[in-house]
C-alpha positions in Angstrom: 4.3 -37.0 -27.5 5.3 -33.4 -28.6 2.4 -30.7 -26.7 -0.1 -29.2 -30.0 1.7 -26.7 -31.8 -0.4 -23.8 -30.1 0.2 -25.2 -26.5 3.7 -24.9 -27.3 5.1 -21.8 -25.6 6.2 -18.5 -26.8 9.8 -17.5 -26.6 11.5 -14.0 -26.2 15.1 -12.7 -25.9 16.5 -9.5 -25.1 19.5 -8.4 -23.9 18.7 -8.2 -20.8 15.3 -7.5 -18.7 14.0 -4.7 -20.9 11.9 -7.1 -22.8 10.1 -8.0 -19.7 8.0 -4.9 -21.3 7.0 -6.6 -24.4 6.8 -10.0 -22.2 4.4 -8.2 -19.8 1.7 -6.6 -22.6 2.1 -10.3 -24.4 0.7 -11.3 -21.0 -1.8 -9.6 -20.6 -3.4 -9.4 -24.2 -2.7 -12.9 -24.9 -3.1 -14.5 -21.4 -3.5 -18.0 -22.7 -0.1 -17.7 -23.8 2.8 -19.4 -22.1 6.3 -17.6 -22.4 9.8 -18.8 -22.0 12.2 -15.6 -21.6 16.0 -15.4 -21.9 17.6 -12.0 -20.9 21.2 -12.0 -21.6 22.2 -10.4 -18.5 26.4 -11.4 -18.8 26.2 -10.0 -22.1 24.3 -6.6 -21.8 23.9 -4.0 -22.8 23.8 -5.3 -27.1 23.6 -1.3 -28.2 27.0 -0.9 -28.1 28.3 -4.4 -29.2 29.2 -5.5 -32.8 26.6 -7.1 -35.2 28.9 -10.4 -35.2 29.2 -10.5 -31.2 25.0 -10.2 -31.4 24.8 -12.5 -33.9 26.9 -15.1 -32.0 24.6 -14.4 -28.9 21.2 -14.7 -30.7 21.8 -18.0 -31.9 23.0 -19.6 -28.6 19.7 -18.0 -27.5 17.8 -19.7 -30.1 19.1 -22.8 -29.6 17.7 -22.6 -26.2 14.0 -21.7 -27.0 14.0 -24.2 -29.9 14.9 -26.9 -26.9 12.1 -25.7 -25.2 9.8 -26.6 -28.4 8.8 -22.6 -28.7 6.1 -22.2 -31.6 7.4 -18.5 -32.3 10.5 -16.8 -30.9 10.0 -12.9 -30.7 13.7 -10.9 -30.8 12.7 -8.6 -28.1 15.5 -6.5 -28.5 15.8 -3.5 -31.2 19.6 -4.0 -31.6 18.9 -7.5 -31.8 16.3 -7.2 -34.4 18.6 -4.9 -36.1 21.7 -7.0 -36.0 20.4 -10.4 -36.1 16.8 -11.0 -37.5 17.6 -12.2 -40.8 20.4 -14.7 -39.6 18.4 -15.6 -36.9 15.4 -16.7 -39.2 17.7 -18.6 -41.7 19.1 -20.5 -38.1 15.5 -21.9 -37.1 14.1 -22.3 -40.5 11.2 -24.3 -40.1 11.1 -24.9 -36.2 10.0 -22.0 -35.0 8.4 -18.2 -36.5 10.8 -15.5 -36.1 9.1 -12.6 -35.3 11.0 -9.0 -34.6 10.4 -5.8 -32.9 10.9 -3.4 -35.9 8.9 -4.4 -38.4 5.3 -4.0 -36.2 6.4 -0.3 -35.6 7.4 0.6 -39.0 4.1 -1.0 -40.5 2.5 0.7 -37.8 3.9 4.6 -38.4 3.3 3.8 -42.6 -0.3 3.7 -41.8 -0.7 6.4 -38.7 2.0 9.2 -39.7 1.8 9.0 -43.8 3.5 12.6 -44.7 4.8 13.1 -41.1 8.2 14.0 -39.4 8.7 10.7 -36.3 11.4 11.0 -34.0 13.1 7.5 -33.1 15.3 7.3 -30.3 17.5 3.9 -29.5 20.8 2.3 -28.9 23.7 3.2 -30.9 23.5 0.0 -32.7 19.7 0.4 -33.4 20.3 3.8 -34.6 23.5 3.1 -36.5 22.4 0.2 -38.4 19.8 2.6 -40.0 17.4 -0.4 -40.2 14.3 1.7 -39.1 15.1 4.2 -42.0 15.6 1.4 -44.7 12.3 -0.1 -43.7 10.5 3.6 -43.3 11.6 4.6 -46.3 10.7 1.5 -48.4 7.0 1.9 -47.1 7.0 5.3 -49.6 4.7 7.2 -47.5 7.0 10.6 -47.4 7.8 10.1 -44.0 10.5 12.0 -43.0 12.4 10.1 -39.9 14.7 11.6 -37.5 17.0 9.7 -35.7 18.7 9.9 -32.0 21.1 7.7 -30.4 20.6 7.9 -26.3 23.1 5.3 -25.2 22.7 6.2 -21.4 18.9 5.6 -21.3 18.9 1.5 -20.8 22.1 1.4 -18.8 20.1 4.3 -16.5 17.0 2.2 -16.5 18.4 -1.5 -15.7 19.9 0.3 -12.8 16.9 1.5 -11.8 17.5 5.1 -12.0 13.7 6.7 -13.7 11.1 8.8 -12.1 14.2 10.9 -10.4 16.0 14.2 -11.3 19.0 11.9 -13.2 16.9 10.4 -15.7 14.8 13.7 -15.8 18.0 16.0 -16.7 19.7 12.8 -18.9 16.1 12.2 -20.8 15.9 16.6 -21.2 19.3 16.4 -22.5 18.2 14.1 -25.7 15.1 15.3 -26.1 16.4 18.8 -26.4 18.7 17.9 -29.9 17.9 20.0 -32.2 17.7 17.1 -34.2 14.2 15.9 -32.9 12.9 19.3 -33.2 9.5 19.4 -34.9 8.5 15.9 -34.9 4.3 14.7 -34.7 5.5 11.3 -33.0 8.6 10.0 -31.1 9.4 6.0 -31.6 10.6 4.2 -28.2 13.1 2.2 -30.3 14.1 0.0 -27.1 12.2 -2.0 -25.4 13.3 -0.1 -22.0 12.1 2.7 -22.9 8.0 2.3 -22.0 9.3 2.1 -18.0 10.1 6.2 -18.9 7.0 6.8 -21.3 5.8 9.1 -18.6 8.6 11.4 -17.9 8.9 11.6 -22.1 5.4 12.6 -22.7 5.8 15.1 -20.0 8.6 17.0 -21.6 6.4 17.0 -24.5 3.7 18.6 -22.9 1.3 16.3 -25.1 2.3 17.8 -28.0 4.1 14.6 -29.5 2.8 11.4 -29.3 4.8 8.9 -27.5 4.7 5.3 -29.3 5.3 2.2 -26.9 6.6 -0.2 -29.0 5.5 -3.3 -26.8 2.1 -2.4 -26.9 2.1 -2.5 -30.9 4.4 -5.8 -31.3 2.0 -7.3 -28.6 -0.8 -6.7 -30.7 1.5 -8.0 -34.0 1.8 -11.3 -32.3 -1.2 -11.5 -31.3 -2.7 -10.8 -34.7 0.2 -13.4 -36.0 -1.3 -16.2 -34.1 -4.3 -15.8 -35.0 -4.1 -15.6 -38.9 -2.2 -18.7 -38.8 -4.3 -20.8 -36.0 -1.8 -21.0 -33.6 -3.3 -19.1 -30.5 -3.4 -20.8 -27.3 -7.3 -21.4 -26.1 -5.9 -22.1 -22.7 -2.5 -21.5 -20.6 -0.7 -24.9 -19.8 2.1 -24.4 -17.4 4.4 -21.7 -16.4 6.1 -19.1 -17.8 10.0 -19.7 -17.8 12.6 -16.7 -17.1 16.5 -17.2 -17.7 19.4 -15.5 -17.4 22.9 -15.5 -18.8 24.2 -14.2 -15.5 22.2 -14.0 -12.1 22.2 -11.3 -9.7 19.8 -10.7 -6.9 19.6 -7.0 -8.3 18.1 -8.4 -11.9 15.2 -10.3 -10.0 14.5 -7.4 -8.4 14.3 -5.4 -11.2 12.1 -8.1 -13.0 9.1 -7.4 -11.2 9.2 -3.5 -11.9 9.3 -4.4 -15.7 7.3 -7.3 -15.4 4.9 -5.7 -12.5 5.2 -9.0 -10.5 7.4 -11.3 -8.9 9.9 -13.7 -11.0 11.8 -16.5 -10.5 14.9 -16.5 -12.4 16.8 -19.3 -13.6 20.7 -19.4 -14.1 21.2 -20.5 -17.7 24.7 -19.2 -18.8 25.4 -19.6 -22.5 29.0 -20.3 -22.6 29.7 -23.1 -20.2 
């Protein structure tokens, strides 16, 4: 017999381990919840594929996470979310909630930063797609966003290179644009981003606040559960971690984004 509906695990995809960011605040707001992750590690990073090639990948993913009978499956990627979202929710239908990474962060600028200049920095394909200015400008609350691509930033963190004079000089290099002059707020518009929060909010002196996007889509789940009844009231089993492609260096990496050890299993998507 199929587990309840809420027992049934939550599933999250990225591109690779960044996610384990919005994975890890899940965790720990929702600890209840079991989650089944897939980081496409042969495939990474998505920023600088095309929306077809993401599309292709996301739907493999899915039909992975549906096979593991996942309640909700959470694109935990922005360039995902960007490419893929709609097709993605069209591809499940009715087995699972689709749930994306944009749309908590837009809602939650419309009612913080009504009449404000935000800053969003991301992935070439996030920043190209101009989803996040689509969806800001639809809310109609005069906010005026300005965009950055920083293509080096989650190649420079999956390598492990933060907290050092590279990513300092590489993260003052895109901050300094004068196109993010003058903003109130600065979006983290990839879900690697929160494991350099620090060193950004540093170079702003305090004088822009820096939004972690896992924290708010943590809460959006959370609050997503709950209006429709499916919250877990207990956890039942483990959490699950996959990879496209497995090297040692990725489960070492897992535990800094995921601040504890992981096991890993080799799932490749293309036999």
């Amino acid at each position: 017999m199929a587990p309840e509906i809420k027992y049934r695990p939550i599933g999250i995809f990225d591109s690779g381990i960044g996610g384990l960011t919005v994975a890890q605040a899940i965790t720990n707001l929702l600890p209840n919840e079991r989650i089944v992750y897939f980081g496409d590690t042969a495939h990474l990073p998505y920023g600088d594929k095309s929306t077809a090639a993401i599309q292709a990948y996301a739907v493999k993913i899915c039909d992975l996470l549906i096979k593991q009978n996942c309640k909700v499956i959470l694109i935990a990627c922005n360039s995902a979310s960007a490419a893929a979202y709609e097709l993605v929710k069209e591809y499940v239908g009715s087995k699972a909630k689709v749930l994306n990474v944009i749309d908590p962060i837009v809602s939650y600028i419309g009612h913080t930063y009504p009449g404000k200049t935000i800053g969003l920095i991301g992935t070439k394909q996030t920043v190209n797609s101009n989803v996040y200015r689509k969806k800001v400008d639809e809310l109609d609350k005069s906010i005026d966003l300005k965009s950055q691509a920083t293509p080096l930033l989650a190649a420079m963190i999956e390598e492990g290179f933060f907290n050092d004079s590279i990513s300092e000089s590489v993260i003052h290099t895109y901050l300094s644009d004068p196109n993010l002059q003058h903003i109130e707020a600065l979006i983290l518009g990839c879900t690697h981003y929160p494991l350099i929060k620090k060193q950004i909010e540093s170079f702003y002196k305090g004088e822009v606040d820096v939004l972690d996007a896992s924290l708010i889509v943590a809460q959006h789940v959370k609050d997503y559960l709950e209006a429709n009844n499916l919250a877990s009231d207990k956890l039942i089993g483990d959490h699950t971690f996959y990879v496209s492609d497995f090297t040692r260096s990725f489960e070492e990496s897992t535990r800094i984004f995921f601040k504890r050890r992981v096991h890993l299993e080799h799932y490749p998507l293309w036999e």
